[in-house]
N, C-alpha and C positions, 0 to 999 in steps of 0.2 A: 502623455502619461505623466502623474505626477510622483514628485518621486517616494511619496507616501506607497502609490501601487506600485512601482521598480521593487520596493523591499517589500512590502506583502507577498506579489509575485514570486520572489526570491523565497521567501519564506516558505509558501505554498510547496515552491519546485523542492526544496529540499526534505519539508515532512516527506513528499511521495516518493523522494529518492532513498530516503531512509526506511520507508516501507520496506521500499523493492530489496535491498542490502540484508534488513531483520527476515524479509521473508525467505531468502539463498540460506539462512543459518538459523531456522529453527529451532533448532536442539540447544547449541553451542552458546548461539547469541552474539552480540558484539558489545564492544568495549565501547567507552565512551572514543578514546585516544582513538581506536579501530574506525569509528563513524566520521571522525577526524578528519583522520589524514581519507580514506575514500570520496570525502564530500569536500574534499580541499577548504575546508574553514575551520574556525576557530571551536576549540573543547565547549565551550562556553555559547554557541550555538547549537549545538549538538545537544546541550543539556536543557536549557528551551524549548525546541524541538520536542525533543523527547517529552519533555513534561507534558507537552501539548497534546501530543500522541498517547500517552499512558493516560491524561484527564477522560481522551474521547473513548480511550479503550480499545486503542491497534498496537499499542506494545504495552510490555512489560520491565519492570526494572527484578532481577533477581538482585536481592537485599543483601546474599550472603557474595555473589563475585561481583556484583558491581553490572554485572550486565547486562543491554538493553535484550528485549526478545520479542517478537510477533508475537500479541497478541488473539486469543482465538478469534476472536469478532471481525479481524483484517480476513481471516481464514474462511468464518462463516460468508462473509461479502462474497468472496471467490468463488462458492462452492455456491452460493445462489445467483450469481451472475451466471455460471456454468447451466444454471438447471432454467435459466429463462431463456439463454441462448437455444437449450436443446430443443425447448416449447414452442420457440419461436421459429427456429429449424423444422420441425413435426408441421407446426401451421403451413410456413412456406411450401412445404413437400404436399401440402393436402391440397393448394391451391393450385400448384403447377398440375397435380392428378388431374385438378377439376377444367382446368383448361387446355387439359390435351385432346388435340381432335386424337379421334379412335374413328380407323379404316370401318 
């Protein structure tokens, strides 16, 4: 692995870990300094990060306290992951119907 992918990688892990943090606080949001110190690196990644994540439209910056938040689009994934899982479940359950011996 070169070490071009080491820090993509790293990069990667941290958007999806800052997902996971903005998604725990909703409402509230977190702080830049707050993404910080939980993801153990520097403000200044954080804010990268973030930019990266607010261009694709999984968080948000509120303008007036500074801080970052889940945007709904992270939200919508979730809830149609949920709803293909359920479809996928239904399917599974029609197949196991269909190959059950019956006495």
């Amino acid at each position: 692995m070169s070490a071009d992918d080491t820090k993509g990688s790293a990069q990667v892990m941290r958007a999806l870990r800052m997902v996971t943090l903005l998604a725990a606080e909703p409402l509230r949001g977190l702080s830049n300094k707050d993404l910080a110190t939980a993801l153990s690196c520097p403000a200044s990644y954080v804010t990268r990060t973030a930019e990266s994540l607010i261009e694709l439209g999984w968080a948000v910056k509120d303008e007036t306290t500074g801080r970052f938040r889940i945007a709904r689009e992270a939200a919508r994934i979730g809830i149609r992951t949920m709803a293909a899982l359920d479809q996928h479940e239904r399917q599974l359950s029609e197949v196991r119907r269909n190959f059950t011996i019956s006495d």
